[in-house]
C-alpha positions as YAML, in Angstrom:
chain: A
units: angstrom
residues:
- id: 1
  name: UNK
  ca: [0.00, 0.00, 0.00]
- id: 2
  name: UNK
  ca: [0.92, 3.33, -0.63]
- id: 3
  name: UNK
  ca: [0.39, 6.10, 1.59]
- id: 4
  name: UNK
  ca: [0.40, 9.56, 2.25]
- id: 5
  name: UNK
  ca: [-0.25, 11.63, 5.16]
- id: 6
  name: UNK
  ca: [-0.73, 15.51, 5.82]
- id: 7
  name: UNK
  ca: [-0.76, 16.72, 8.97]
- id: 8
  name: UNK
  ca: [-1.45, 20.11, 10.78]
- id: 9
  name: UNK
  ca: [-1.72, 22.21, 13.67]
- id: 10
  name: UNK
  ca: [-4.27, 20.62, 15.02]
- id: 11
  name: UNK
  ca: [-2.65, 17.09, 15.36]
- id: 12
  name: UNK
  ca: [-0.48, 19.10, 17.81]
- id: 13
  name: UNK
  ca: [-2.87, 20.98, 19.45]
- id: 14
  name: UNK
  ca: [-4.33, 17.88, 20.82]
- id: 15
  name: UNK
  ca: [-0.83, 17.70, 22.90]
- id: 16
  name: UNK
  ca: [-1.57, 20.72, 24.05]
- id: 17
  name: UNK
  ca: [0.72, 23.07, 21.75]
- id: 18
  name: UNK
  ca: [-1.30, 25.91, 20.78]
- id: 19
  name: UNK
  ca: [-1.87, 26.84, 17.33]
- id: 20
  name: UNK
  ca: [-1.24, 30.12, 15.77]
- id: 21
  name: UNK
  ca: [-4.94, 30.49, 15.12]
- id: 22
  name: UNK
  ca: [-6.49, 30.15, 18.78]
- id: 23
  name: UNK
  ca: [-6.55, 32.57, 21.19]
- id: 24
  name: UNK
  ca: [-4.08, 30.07, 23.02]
- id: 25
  name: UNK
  ca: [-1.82, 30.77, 20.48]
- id: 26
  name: UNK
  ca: [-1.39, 34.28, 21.88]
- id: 27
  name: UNK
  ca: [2.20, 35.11, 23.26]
- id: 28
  name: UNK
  ca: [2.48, 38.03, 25.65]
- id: 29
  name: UNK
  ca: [-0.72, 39.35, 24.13]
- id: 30
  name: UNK
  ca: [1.00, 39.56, 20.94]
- id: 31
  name: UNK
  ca: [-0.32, 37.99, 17.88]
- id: 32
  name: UNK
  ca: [2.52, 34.65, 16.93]
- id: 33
  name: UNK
  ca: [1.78, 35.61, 13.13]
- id: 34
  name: UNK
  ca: [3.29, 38.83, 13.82]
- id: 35
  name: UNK
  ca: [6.47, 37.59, 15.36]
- id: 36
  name: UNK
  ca: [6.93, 34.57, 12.84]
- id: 37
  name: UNK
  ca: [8.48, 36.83, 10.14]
- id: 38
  name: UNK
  ca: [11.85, 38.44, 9.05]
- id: 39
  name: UNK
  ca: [10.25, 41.85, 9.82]
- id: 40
  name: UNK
  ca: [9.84, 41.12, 13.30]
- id: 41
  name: UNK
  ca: [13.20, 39.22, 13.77]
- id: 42
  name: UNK
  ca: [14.86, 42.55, 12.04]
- id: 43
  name: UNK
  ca: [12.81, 44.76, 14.29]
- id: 44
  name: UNK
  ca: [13.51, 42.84, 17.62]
- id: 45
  name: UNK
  ca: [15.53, 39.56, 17.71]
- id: 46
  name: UNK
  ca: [15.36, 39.07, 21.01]
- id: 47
  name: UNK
  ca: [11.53, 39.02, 21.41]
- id: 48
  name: UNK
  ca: [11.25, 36.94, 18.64]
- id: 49
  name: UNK
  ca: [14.65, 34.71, 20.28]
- id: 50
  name: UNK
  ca: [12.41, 34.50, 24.17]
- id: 51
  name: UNK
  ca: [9.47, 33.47, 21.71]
- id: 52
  name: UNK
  ca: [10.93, 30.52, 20.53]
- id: 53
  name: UNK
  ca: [12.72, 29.61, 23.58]
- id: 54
  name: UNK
  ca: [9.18, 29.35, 25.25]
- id: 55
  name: UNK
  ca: [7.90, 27.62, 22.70]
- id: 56
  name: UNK
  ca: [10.59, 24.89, 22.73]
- id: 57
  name: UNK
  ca: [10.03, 24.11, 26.06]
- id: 58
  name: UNK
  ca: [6.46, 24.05, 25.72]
- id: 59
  name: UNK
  ca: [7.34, 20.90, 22.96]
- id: 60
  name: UNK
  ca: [9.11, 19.23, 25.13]
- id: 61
  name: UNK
  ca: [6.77, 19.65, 27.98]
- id: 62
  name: UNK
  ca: [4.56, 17.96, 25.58]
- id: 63
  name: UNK
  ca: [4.33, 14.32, 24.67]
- id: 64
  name: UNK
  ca: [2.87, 12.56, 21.20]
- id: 65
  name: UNK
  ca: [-0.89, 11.69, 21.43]
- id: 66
  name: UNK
  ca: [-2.84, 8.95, 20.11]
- id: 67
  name: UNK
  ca: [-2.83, 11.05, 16.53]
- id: 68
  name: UNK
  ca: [1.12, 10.54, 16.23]
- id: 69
  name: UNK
  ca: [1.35, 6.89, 17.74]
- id: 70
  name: UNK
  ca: [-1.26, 6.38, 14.80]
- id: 71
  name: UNK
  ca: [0.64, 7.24, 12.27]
- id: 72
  name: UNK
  ca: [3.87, 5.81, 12.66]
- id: 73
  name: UNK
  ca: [1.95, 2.46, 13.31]
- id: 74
  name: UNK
  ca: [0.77, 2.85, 9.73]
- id: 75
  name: UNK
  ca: [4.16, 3.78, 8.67]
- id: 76
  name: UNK
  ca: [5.66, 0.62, 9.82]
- id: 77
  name: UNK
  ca: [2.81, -1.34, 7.74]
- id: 78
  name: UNK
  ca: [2.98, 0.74, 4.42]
- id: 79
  name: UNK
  ca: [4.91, -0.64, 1.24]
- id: 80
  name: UNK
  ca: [5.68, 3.20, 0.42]
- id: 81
  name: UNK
  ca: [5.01, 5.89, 2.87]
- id: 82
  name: UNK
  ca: [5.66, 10.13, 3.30]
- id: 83
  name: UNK
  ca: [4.11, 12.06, 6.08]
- id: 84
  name: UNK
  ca: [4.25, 15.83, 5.21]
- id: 85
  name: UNK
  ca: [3.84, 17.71, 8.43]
- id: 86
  name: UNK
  ca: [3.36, 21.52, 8.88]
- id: 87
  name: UNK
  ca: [4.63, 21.21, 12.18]
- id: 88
  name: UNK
  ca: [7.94, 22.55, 13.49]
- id: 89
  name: UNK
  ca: [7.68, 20.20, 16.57]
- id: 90
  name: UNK
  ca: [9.30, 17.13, 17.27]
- id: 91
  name: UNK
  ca: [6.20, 14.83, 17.97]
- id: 92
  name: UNK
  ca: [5.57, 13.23, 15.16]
- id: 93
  name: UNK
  ca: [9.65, 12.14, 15.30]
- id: 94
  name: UNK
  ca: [9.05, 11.20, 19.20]
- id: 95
  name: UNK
  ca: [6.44, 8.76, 18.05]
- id: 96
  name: UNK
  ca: [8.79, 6.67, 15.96]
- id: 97
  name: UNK
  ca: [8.70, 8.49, 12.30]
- id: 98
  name: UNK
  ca: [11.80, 8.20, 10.65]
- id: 99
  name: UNK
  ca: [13.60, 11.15, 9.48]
- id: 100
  name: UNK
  ca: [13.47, 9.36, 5.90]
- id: 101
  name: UNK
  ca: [9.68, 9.04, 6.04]
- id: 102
  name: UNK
  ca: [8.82, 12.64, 7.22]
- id: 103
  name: UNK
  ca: [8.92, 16.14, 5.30]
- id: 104
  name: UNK
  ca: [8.40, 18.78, 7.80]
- id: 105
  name: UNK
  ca: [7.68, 21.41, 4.97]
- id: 106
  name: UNK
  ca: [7.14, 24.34, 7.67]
- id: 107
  name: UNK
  ca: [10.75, 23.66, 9.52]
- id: 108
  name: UNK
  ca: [12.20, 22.28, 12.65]
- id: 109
  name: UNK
  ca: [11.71, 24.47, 15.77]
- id: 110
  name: UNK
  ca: [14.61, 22.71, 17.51]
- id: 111
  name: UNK
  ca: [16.94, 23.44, 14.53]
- id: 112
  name: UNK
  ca: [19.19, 26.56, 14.57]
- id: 113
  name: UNK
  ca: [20.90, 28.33, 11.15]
- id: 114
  name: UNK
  ca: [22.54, 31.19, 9.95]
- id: 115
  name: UNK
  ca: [20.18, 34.09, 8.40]
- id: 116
  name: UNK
  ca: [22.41, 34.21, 5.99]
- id: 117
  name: UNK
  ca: [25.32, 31.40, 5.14]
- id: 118
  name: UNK
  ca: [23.78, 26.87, 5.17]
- id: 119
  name: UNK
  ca: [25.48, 27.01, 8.70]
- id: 120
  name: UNK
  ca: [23.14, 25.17, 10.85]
- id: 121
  name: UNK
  ca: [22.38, 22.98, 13.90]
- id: 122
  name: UNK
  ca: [20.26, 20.67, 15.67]
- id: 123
  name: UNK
  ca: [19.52, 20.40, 19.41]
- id: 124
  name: UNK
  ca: [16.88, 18.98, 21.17]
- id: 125
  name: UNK
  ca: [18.45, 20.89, 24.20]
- id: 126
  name: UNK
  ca: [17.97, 24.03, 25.85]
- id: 127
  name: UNK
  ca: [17.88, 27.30, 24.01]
- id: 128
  name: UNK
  ca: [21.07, 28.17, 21.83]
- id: 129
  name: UNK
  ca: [24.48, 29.49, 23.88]
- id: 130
  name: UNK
  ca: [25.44, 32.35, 21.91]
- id: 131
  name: UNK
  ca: [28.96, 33.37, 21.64]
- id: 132
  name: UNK
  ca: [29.90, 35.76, 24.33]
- id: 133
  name: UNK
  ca: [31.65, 38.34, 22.14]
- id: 134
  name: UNK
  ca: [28.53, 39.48, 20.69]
- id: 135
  name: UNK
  ca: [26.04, 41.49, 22.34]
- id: 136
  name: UNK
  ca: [22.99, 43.96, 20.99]
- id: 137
  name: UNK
  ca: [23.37, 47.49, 21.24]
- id: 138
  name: UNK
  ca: [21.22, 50.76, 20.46]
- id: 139
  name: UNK
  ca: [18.74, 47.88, 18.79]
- id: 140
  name: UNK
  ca: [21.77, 47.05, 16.67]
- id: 141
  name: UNK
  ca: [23.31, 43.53, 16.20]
- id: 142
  name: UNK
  ca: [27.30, 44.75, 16.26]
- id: 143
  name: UNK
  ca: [30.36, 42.82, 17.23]
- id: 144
  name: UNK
  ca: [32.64, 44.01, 20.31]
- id: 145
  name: UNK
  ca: [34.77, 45.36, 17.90]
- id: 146
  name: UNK
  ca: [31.86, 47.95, 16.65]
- id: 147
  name: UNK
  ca: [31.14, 46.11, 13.25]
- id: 148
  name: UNK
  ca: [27.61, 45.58, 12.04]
- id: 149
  name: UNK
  ca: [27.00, 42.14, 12.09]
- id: 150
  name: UNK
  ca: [24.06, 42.37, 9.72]
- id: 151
  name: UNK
  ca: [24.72, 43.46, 6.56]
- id: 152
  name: UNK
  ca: [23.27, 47.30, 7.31]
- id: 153
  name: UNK
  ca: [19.80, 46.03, 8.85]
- id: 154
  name: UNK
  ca: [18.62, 48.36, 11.14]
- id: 155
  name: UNK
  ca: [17.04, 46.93, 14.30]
- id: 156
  name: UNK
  ca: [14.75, 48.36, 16.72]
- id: 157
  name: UNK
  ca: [16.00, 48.55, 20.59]
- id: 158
  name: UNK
  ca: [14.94, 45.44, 22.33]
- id: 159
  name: UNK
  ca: [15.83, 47.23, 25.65]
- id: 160
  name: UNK
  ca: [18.98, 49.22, 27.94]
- id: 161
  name: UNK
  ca: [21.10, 46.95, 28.33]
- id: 162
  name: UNK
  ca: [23.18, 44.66, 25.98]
- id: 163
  name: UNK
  ca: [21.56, 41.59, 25.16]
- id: 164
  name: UNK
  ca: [23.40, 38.58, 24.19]
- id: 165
  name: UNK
  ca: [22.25, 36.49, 20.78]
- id: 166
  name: UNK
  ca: [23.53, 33.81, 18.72]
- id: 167
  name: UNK
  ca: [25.88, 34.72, 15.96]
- id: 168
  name: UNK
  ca: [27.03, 32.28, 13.17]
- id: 169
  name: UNK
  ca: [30.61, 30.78, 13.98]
- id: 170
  name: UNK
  ca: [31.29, 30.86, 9.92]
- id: 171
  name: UNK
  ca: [29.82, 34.43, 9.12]
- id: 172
  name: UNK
  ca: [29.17, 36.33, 12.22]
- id: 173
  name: UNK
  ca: [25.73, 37.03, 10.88]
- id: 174
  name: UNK
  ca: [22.90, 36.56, 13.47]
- id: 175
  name: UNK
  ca: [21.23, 32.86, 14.36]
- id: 176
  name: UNK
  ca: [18.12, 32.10, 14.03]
- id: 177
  name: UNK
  ca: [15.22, 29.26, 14.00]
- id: 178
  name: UNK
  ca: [15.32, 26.80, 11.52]
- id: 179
  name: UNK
  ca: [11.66, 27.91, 10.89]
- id: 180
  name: UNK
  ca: [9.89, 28.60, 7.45]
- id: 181
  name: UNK
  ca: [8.54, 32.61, 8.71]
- id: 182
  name: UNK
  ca: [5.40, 33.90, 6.90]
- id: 183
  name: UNK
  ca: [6.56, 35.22, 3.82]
- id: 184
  name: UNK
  ca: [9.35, 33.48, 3.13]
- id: 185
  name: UNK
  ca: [9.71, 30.43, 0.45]
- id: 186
  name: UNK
  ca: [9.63, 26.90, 1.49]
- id: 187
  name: UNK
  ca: [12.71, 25.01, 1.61]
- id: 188
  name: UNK
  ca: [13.78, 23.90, -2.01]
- id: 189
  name: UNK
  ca: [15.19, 19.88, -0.96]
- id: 190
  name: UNK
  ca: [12.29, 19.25, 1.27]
- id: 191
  name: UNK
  ca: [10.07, 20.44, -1.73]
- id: 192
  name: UNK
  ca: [11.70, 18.47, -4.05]
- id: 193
  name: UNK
  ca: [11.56, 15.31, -1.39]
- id: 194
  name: UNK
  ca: [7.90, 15.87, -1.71]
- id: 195
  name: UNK
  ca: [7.93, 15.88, -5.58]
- id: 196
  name: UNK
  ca: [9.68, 13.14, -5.88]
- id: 197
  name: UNK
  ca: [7.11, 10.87, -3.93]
- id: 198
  name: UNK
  ca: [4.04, 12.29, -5.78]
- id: 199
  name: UNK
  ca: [6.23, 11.50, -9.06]
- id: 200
  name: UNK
  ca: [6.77, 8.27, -7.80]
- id: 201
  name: UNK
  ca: [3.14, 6.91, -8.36]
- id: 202
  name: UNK
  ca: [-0.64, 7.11, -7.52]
- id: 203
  name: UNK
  ca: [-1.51, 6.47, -3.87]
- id: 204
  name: UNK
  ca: [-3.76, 4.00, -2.38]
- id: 205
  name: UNK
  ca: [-5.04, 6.69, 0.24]
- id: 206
  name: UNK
  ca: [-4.25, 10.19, 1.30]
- id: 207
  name: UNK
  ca: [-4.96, 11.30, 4.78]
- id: 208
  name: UNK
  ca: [-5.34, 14.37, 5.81]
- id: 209
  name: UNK
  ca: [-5.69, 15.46, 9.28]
- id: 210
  name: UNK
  ca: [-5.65, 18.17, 11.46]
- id: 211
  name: UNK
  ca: [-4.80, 21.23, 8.96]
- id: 212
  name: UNK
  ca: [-7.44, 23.97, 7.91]
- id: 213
  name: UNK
  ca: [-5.66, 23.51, 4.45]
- id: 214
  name: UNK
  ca: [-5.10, 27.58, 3.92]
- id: 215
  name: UNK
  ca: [-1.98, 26.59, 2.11]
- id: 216
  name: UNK
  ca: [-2.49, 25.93, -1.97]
- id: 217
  name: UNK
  ca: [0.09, 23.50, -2.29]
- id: 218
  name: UNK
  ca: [-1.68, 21.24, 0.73]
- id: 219
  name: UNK
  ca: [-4.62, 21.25, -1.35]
- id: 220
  name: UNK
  ca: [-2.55, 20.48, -4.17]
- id: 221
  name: UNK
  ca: [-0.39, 17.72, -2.88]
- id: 222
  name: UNK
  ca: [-3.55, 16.26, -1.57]
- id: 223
  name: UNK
  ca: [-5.14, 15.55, -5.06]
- id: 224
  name: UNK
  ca: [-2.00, 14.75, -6.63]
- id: 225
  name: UNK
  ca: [-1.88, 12.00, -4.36]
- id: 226
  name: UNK
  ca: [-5.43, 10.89, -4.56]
- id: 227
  name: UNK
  ca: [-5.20, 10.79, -8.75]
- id: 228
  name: UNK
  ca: [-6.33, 8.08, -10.52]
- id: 229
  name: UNK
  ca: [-9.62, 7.35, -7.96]
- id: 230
  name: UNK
  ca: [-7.70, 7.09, -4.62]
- id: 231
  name: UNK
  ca: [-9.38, 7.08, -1.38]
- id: 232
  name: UNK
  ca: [-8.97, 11.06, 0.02]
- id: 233
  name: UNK
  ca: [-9.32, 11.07, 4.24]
- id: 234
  name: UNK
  ca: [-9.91, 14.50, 5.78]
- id: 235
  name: UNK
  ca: [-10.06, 14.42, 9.57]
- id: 236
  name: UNK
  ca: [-11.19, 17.40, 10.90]
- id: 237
  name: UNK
  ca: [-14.06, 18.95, 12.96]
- id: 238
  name: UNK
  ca: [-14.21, 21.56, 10.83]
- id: 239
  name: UNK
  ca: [-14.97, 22.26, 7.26]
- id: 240
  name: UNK
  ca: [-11.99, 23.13, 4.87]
- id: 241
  name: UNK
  ca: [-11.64, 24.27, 1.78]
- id: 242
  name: UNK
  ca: [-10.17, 20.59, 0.94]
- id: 243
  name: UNK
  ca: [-13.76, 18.91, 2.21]
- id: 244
  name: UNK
  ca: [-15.71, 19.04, -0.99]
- id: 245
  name: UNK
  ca: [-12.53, 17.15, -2.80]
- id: 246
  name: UNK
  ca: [-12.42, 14.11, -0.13]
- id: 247
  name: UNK
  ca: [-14.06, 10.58, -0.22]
- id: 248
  name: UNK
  ca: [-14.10, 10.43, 3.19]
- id: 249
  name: UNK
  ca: [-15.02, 13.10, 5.90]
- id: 250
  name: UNK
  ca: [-14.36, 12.06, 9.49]
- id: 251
  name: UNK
  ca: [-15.42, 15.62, 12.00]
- id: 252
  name: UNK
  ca: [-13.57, 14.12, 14.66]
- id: 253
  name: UNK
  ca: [-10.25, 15.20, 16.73]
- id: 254
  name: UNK
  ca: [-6.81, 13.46, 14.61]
- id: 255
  name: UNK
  ca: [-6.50, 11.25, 18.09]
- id: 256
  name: UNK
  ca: [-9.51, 10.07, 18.61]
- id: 257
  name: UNK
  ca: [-10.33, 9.34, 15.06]
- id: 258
  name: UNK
  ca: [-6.92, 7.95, 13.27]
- id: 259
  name: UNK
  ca: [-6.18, 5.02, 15.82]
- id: 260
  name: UNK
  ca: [-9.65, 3.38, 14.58]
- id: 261
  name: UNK
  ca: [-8.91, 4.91, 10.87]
- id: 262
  name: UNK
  ca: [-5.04, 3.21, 10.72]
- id: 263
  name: UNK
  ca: [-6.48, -0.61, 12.11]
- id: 264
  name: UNK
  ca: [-9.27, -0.63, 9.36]
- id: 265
  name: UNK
  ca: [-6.33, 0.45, 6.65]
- id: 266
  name: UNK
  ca: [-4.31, -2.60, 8.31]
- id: 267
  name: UNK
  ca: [-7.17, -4.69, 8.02]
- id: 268
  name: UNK
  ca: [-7.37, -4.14, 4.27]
- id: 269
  name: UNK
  ca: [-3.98, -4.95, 3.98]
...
């Protein structure tokens, strides 16, 4: 069998990571799809930098839910098998997908790179140690000695006193989360990891779960993979504009519904 699986916020959510879109989402009363952009990382890295570091605890207070132990089960029984995720966590990983079996199209959260060089690194850790011979001043990302570390950008002040960020080892520009921000393009080899599975052949069945499908190319990936009469799965409570294209419309929560969705696929063999 081959299989393909979409997931969303709302497979998350159900761990009790809030979604951008809930009021739960809200960080310090300030709207998360305001401070998930290069605008607001220019304006104030280190608001965006105690963001994320909030956040990453928050995922690893967190543990995988019935949704995620769901589908790796199916993983383990499909012939050929991608789950494209648009979430930056690490749950979906924590409940045994493979890194070879998983596209997270949206980022890792735990993943830290260069804003400007391929410098990057993983760490399932605590937030990243910057270098202690960089600080912030006047709102401006410099080196001790005085040089602008990014490339002319001007910076709002985060605050009075010198702040200490991340800096690239290679470039000296500043770090960053391995995060796709609003506005920016996905990345190009996870893209292409994608294409190359939908190029690969028709699916059996295409799941979708947990994802208001806003983005075109969900939509689009989703009927790719359902060509040629496959079986299309939403599971959501809600309607999406993907609904009127599926076979199949469970309005259910991902954890409740997939466990008893993934046995009858088994089943079928």
């Amino acid at each position: 069998m081959r299989l393909l699986v979409l997931t969303g916020a709302g497979v998350s959510a159900e761990s009790g990571i809030p979604t951008f879109r809930s009021r739960d989402g809200y960080w310090r009363n300030l709207d998360p799809a305001k401070l998930a952009t290069p605008e607001a990382f220019a304006r104030d890295p280190k608001l965006v930098w105690d963001w994320y570091a909030e956040r990453r605890q928050g995922i690893r207070n967190a543990q995988p839910n019935a949704a995620h132990g769901a589908i790796a089960k199916l993983a383990t029984h499909a012939d050929e098998f991608l789950l494209v995720t648009q979430n930056v966590d690490d749950l979906h990983a924590r409940a045994g997908i493979p890194a070879q079996k998983m596209v997270q199209i949206h980022g890792d959260i735990f993943v830290t790179r260069c804003s400007r060089c391929e410098f990057s690194y993983a760490d399932r850790g605590g937030s990243p140690e910057p270098p202690r011979d960089r600080v912030l001043q006047s709102g401006r990302l410099r080196s001790r000695n005085g040089c602008e570390a990014t490339a002319g950008l001007s910076i709002a002040p985060t605050s009075d006193s010198d702040v200490d960020l991340p800096h690239c080892p290679n470039c000296d520009e500043p770090m960053r989360p391995g995060v796709v921000w609003f506005g920016e393009q996905l990345s190009r080899n996870e893209l292409e990891r994608v294409e190359n599975f939908l190029d690969g052949g028709a699916c059996d069945v295409v799941i979708v779960a947990g994802t208001t499908a806003t983005f075109g190319y969900i939509i689009d990936w989703a009927l790719r993979g359902s060509r040629d009469g496959a079986e299309l799965i939403e599971v959501n409570p809600e309607e999406t504009p993907l609904s009127r294209f599926a076979t199949r419309l469970v309005r259910e929560p991902a954890a409740i519904a997939l466990p008893r969705i993934v046995d009858e696929l088994i089943a079928l063999g």
